[in-house]
C-alpha positions in Angstrom: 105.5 -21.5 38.0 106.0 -18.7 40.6 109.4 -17.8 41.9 109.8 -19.1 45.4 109.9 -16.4 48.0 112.1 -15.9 50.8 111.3 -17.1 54.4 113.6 -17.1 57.5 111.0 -17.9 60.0 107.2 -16.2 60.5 107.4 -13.6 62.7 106.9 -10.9 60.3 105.4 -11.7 56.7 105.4 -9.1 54.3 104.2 -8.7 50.4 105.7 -6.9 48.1 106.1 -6.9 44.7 103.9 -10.0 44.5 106.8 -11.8 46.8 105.7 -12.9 49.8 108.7 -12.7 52.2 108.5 -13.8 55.6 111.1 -13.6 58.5 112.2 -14.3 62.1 112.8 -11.5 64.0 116.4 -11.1 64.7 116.8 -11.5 60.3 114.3 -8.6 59.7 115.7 -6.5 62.4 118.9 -7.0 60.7 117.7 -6.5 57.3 115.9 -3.1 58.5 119.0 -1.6 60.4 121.3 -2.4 57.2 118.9 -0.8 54.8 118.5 2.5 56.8 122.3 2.6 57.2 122.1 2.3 53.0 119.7 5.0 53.0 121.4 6.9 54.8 118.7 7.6 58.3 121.3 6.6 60.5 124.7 6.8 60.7 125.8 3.0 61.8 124.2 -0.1 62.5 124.8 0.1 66.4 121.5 0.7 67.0 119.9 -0.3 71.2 117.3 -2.4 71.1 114.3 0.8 71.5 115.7 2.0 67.9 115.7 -0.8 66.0 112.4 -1.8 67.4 111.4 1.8 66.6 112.2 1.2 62.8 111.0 -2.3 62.6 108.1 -1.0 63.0 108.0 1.2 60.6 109.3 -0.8 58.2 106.7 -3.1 58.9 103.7 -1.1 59.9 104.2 1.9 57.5 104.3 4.1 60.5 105.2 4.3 64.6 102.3 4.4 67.0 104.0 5.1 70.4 108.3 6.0 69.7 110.1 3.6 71.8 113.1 5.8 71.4 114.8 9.3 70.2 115.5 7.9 66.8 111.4 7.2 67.0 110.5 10.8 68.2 112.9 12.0 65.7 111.1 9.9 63.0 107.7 11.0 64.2 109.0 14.6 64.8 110.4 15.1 61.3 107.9 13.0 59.4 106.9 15.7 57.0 110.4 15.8 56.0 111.5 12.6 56.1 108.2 10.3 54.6 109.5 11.7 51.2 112.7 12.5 49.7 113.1 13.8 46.0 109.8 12.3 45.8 110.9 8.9 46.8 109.2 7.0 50.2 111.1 6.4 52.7 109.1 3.3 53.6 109.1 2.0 50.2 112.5 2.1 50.4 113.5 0.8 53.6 111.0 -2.6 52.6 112.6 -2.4 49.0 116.4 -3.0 50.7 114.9 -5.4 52.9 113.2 -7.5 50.5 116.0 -7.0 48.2 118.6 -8.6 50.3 116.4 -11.6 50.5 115.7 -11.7 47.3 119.2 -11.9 46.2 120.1 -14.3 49.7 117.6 -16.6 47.7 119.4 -16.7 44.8 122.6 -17.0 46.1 121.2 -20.3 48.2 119.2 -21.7 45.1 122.6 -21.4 43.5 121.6 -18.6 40.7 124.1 -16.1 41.7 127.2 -15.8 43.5 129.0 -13.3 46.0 132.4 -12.2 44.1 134.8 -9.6 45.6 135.7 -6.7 42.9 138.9 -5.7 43.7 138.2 -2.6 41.1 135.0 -1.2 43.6 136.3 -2.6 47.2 132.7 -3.9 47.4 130.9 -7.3 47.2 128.8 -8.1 43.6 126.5 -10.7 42.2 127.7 -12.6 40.0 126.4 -15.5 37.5 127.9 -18.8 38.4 128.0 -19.7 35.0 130.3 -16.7 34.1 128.0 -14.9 31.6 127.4 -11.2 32.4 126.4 -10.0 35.9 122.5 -10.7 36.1 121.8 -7.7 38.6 122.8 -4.1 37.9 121.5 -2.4 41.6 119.7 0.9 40.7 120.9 3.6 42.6 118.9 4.2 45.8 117.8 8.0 47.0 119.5 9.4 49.9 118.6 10.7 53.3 122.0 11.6 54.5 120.9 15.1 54.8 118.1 14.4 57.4 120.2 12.0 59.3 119.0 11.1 62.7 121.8 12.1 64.5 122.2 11.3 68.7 
């Protein structure tokens, strides 16, 4: 039987790694801020409503037709520098932090994982209810601290 895939709502629905994930708006802007914060493309999540828009869509689309803002004209701008880092995509990566958050929201609402505090890290982890070993080891995610859009 497949694995249930995440939804939040329908206005943006999105395969990848034969998931299908689909969310409301407000939950993939979210998602999409917080991942390029991870990544490292922005400095903080207090993004105006032009650059969040801006990298919506190019989570979304793969690419941003008309920049809504400077963090857009930057994108477009820089795009020969920024599509790939160390060989890694920056759109692969900003859907792979997206759809990773869902994934693991899922499994902390179908009751497969839990959020523990580790006092050793100062960070959230997954944890198996059941006490066994942690099921999720995060890989280590490339950076783009060094090409940080930057106001």
């Amino acid at each position: 039987m497949p694995e249930p895939s995440y939804s939040s709502g329908d206005d943006y629905v999105v395969e990848f790694l034969g998931f299908r994930f689909s969310f409301n708006a407000f939950d993939f802007e979210q998602r999409v801020t917080a991942a390029a914060v991870k990544l490292g493309l922005v400095e903080g999540n207090d993004l105006d409503e032009d650059e969040a828009s801006d990298l919506v869509e190019l989570t979304a689309d793969g690419r941003i037709a008309a920049p809504r803002s400077g963090l857009g004209l930057y994108l477009v701008r820089h795009w020969e520098q920024l599509s790939l880092v160390g060989g890694e995509s920056l759109v692969y990566w900003l859907r792979k932090l997206v759809f990773r958050g869902a994934w693991l929201d899922h499994w902390v609402k179908d009751g497969r994982l839990e959020v523990a505090w580790e006092d050793e890290t100062g960070e959230f982890a997954y944890v198996d209810p059941r006490g066994d070993r942690a099921l999720l080891e995060v890989a280590p995610i490339p950076s783009w601290h060094e090409l940080q859009f930057r106001r």
